[in-house]
GUFI-260341 format. One record per residue (C-alpha): residue number from 0; x, z, y. Coordinates in nm, 3 decimals, decimal comma, padded with zeros to 5 digits, always signed. Last residue first. Layout:
N
[node NUM [X Z Y]] ...
//
This chain:
304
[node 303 [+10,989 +09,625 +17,814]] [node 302 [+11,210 +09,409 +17,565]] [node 301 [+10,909 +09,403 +17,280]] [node 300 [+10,627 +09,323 +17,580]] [node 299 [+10,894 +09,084 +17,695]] [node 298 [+10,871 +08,902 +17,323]] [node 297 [+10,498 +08,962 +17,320]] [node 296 [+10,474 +08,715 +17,627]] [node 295 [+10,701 +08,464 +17,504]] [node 294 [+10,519 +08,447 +17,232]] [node 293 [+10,163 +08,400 +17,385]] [node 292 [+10,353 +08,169 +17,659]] [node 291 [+10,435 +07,909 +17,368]] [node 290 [+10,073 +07,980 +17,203]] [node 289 [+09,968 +07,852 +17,496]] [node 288 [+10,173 +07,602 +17,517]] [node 287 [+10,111 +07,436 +17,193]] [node 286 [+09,694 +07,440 +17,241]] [node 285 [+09,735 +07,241 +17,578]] [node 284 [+09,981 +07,004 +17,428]] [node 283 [+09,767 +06,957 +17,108]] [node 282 [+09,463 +06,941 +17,356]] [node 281 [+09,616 +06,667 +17,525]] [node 280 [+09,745 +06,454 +17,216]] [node 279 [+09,415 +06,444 +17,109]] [node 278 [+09,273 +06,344 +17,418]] [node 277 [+09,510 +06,044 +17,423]] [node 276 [+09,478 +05,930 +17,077]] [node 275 [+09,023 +05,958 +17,166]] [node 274 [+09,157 +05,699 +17,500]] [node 273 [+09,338 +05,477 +17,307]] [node 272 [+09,030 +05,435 +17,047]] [node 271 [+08,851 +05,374 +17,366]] [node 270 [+08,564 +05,581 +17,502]] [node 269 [+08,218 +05,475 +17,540]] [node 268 [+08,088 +05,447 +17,899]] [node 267 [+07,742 +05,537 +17,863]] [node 266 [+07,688 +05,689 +18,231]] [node 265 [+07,580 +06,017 +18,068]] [node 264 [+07,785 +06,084 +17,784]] [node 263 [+08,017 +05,836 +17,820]] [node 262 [+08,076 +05,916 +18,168]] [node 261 [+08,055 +06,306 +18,102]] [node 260 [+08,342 +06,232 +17,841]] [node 259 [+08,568 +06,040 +18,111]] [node 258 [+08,484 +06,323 +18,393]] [node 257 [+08,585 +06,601 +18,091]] [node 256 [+08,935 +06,423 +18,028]] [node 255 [+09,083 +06,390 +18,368]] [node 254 [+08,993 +06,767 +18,414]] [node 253 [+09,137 +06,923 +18,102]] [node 252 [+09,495 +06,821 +18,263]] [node 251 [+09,414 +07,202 +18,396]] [node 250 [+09,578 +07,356 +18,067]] [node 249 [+09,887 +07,139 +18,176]] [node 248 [+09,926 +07,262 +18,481]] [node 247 [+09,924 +07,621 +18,414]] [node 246 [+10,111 +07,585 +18,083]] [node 245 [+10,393 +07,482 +18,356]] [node 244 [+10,344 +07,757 +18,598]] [node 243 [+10,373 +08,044 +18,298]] [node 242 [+10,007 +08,186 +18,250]] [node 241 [+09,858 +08,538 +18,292]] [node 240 [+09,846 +08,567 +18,688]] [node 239 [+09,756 +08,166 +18,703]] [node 238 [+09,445 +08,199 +18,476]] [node 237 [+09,244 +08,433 +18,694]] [node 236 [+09,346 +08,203 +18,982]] [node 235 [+09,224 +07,917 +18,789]] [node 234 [+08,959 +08,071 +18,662]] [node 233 [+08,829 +08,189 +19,082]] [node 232 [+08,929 +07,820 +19,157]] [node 231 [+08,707 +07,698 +18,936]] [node 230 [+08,400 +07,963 +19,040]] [node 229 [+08,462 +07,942 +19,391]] [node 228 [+08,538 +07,554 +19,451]] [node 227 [+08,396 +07,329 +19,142]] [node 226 [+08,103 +07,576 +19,084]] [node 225 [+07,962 +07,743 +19,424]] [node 224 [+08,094 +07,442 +19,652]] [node 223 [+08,071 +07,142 +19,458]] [node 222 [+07,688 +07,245 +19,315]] [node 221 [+07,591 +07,339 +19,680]] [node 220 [+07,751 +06,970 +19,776]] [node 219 [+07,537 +06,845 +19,515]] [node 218 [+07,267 +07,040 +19,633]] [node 217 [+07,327 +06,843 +20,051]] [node 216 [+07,303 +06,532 +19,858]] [node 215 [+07,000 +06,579 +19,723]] [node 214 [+06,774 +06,717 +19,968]] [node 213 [+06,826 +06,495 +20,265]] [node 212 [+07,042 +06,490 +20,576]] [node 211 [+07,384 +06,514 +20,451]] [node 210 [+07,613 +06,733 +20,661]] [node 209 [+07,875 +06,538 +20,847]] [node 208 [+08,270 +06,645 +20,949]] [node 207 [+08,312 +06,443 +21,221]] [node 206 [+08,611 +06,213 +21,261]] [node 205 [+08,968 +06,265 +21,432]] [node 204 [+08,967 +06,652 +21,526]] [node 203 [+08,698 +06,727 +21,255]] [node 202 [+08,982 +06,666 +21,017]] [node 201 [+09,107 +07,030 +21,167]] [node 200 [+08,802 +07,141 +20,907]] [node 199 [+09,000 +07,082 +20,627]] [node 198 [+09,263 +07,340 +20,719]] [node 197 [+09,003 +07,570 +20,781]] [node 196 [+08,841 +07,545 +20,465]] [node 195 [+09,095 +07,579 +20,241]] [node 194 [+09,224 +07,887 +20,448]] [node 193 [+08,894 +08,043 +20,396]] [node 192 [+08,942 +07,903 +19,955]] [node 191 [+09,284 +08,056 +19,963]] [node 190 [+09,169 +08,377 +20,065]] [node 189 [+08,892 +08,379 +19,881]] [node 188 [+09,083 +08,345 +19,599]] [node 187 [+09,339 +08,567 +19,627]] [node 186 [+09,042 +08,843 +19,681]] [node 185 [+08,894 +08,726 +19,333]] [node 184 [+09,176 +08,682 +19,125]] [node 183 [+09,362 +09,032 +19,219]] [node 182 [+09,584 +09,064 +19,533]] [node 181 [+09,894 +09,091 +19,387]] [node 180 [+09,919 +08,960 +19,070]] [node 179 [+09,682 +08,633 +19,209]] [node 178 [+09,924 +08,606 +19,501]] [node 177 [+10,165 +08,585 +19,257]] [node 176 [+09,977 +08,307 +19,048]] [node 175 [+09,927 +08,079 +19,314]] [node 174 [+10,221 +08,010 +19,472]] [node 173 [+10,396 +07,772 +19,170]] [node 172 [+10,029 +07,661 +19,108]] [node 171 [+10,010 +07,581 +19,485]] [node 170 [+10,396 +07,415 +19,550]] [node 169 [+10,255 +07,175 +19,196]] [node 168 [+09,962 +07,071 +19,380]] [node 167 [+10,141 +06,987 +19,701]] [node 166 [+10,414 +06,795 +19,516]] [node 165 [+10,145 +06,584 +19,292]] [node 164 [+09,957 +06,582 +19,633]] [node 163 [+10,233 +06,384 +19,805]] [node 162 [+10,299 +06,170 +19,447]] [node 161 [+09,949 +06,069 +19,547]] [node 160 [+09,988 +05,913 +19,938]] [node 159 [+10,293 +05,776 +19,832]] [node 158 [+10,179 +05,562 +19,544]] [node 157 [+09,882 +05,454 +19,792]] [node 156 [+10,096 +05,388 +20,019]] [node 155 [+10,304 +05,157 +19,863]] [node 154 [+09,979 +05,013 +19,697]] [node 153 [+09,836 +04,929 +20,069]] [node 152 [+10,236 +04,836 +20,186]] [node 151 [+10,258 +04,576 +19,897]] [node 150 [+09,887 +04,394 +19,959]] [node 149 [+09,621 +04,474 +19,725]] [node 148 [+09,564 +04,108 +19,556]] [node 147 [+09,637 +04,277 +19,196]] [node 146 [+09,464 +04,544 +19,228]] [node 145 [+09,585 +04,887 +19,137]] [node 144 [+09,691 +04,976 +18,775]] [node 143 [+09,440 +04,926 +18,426]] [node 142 [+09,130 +05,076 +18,376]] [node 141 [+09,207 +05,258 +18,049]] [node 140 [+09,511 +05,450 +18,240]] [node 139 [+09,348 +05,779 +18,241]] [node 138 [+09,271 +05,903 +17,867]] [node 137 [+09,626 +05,708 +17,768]] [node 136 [+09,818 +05,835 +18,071]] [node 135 [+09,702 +06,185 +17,992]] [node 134 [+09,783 +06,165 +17,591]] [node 133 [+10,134 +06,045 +17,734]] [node 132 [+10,143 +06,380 +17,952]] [node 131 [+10,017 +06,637 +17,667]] [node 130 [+10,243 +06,517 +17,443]] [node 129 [+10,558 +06,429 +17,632]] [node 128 [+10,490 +06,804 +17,754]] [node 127 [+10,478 +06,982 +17,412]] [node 126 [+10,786 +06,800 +17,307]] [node 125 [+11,037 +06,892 +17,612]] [node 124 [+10,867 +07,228 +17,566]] [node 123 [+10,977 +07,218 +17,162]] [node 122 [+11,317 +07,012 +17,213]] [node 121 [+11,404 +07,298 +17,427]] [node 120 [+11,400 +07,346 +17,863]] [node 119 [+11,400 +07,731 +17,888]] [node 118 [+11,189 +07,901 +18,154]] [node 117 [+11,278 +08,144 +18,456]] [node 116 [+11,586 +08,026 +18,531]] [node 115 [+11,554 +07,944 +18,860]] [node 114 [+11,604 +07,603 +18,787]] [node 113 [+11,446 +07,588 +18,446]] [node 112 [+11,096 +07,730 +18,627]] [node 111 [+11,185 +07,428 +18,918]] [node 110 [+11,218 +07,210 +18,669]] [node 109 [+10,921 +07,308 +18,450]] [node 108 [+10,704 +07,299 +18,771]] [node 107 [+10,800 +06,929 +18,885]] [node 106 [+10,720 +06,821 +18,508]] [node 105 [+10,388 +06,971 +18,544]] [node 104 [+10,336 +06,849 +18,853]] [node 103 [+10,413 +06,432 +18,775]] [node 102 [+10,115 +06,442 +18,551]] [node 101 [+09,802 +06,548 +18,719]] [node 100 [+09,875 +06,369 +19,100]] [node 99 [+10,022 +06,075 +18,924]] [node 98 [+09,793 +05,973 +18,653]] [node 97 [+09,509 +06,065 +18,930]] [node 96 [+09,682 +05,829 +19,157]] [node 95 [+09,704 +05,546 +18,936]] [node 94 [+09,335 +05,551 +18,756]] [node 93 [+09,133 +05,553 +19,079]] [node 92 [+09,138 +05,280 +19,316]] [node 91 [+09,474 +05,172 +19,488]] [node 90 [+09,402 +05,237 +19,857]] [node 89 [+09,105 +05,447 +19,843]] [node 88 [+09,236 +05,655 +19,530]] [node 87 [+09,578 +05,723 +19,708]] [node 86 [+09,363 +05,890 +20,057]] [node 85 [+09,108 +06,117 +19,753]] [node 84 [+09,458 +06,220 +19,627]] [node 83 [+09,628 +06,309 +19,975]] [node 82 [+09,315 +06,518 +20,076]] [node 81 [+09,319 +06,668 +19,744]] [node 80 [+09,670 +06,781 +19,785]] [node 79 [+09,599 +06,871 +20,140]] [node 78 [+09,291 +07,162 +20,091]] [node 77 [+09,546 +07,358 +19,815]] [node 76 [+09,841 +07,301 +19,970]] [node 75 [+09,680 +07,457 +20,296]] [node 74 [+09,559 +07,753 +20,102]] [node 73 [+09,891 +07,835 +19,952]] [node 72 [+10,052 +07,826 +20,297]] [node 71 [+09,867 +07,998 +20,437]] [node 70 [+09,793 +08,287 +20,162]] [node 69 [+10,165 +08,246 +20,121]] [node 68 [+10,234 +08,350 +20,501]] [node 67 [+09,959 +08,620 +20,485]] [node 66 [+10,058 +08,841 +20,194]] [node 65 [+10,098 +09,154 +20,402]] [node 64 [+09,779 +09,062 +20,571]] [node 63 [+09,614 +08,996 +20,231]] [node 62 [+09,639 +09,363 +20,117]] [node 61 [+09,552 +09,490 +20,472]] [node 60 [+09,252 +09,309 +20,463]] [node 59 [+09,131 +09,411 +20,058]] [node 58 [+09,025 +09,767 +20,143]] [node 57 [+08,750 +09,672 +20,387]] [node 56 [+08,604 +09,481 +20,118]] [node 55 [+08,547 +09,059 +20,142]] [node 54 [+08,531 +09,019 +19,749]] [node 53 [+08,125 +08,909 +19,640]] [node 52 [+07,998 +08,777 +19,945]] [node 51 [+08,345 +08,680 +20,074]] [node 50 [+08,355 +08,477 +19,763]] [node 49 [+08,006 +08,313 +19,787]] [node 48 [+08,129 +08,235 +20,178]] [node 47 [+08,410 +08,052 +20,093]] [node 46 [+08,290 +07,833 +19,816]] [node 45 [+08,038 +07,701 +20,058]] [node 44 [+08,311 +07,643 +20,312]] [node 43 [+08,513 +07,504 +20,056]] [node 42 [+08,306 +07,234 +19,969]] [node 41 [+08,181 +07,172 +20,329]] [node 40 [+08,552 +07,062 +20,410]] [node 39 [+08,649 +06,854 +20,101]] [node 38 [+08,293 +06,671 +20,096]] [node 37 [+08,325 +06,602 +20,463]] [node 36 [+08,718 +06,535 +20,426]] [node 35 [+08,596 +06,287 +20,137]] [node 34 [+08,372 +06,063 +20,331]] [node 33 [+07,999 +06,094 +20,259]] [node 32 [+07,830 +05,713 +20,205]] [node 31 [+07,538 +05,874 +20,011]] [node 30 [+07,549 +05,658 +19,712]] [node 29 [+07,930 +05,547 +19,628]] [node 28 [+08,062 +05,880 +19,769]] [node 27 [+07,804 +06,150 +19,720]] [node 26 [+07,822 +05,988 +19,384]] [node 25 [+08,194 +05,997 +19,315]] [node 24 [+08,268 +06,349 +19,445]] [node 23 [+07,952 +06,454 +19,183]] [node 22 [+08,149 +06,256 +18,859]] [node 21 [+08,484 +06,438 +18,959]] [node 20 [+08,329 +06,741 +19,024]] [node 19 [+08,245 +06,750 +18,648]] [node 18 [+08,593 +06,747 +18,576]] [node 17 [+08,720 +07,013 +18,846]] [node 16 [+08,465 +07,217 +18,625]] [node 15 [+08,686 +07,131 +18,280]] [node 14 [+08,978 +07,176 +18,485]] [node 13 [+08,904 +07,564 +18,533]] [node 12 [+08,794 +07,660 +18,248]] [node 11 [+09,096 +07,502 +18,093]] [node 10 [+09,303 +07,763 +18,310]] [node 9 [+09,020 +08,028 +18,220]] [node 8 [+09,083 +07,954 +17,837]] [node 7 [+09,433 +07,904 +17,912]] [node 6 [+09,449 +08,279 +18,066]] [node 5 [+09,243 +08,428 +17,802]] [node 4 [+09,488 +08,295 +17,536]] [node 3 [+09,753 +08,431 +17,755]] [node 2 [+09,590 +08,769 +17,792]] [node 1 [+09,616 +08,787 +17,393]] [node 0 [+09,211 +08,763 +17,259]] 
//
């Protein structure tokens, strides 16, 4: 397989677990009463410690330490954009900040890639995106905008509160995969995922951080931690050194789409015709940019 076609298949890797978190971040919710800077917090420090299990080598340290600052800041875009999206989704309820927080960084990385001219803005990309964003809306959107009594300053921050982790999810992927070419997926990781952790962990300072107190909730968070935080963000790092930023978001709008088919799967929440249009369009977005960065890849291989 071309390293790009590896790379989307780790980048879609990657959503597709994010996807089944999605169903688990609900239930520890809804169920066990956790709030989402305890889930956030323990998450990574679970991921944390499976990657410093497998990556924390004398040898790596002086790596990272020259690659601190991004590390840092990296790390705390990673822990804040999902603090900002789990603060939208309790103000306006699901469907309008995860539309938001998946779609708008895409866009925001294409600009910034046509900006500093490191990608091309054609009738192709401009295609591929509409694609894969409308076929985003149309998986997401099926239960409607916020509510209609939610007062003006609730939705108005709820709106705010998401397009803030669209921005800090798009700074990450735009971070992410040079600290992935120079450190190697699994170090970058772990680096991201300590930093992760100790930027949650300052939400200590205004509320505790609790540990469920029964069996169940505390292997969901071992499921969260070992799956949805080390091994997704270990693809997704993978993913990033092989993939232009903007096929990089897309490939992970696979998220949105696996928590709707694990619903109807196992919650029996059948799927619109709308919402089947929508994942087509997705995967046809997915599948055109990869093969997008596959050519563009074997064109610099032919320059080199």
């Amino acid at each position: 397989m071309h390293p790009s076609g590896a790379g989307m298949a780790a980048a879609c890797g990657a959503g597709f677990l994010w996807g089944t978190g999605a169903l688990v971040v609900n239930l520890l919710i809804a169920r066990y009463g956790l709030r989402p800077e305890s889930i956030s917090f323990w998450r990574f420090v679970v991921g944390g410690v499976l990657l410093m299990a497998l990556f924390a080598r004398p040898s790596v340290w002086p790596r990272m330490r020259a690659q601190g600052l991004a590390l840092v800041g990296a790390g705390a875009c990673m822990a804040l954009y999902v603090l900002c999206w789990f603060l939208g989704i309790a103000r306006i309820g699901a469907a309008v900040p995860t539309l938001i927080a998946l779609c708008l960084p895409p866009v925001l990385v294409t600009l910034v890639g046509v900006a500093r001219g490191r990608e091309r803005m054609d009738a192709p990309l401009a295609m591929t995106l509409a694609a894969a964003l409308a076929g985003t809306a149309l998986v997401v959107l099926r239960e409607g905008g916020p509510a209609a009594d939610a007062p003006a300053g609730t939705v108005l921050a709820g709106v705010l509160f998401s397009i803030a982790s669209a921005v800090l999810y798009a700074g990450f992927t735009l971070v992410s995969g040079r600290l992935s070419q120079a450190l190697g997926a699994g170090p970058a990781t772990m680096g991201l995922t300590v930093v992760a952790a100790a930027v949650m962990g300052l939400s200590a300072v205004y509320a505790p951080l609790a540990w469920p107190g029964d069996a169940p909730p505390e292997a969901w968070l071992l499921y969260l931690g070992l799956v949805t935080a080390a091994l997704a963000l270990l693809a997704f790092s993978w993913g990033a050194a092989r993939l232009s930023p903007t096929a990089l978001t897309v490939a992970t709008l696979v998220e949105p789409l696996t928590a709707v088919l694990l619903a109807a799967l196992l919650l029996g929440q059948a799927l619109s015709a709308s919402q089947w249009l929508g994942a087509g369009l997705m995967i046809a977005g997915i599948a055109a940019l990869g093969r997008r960065d596959a050519r563009r890849a074997a064109a610099g291989a032919v320059h080199a």
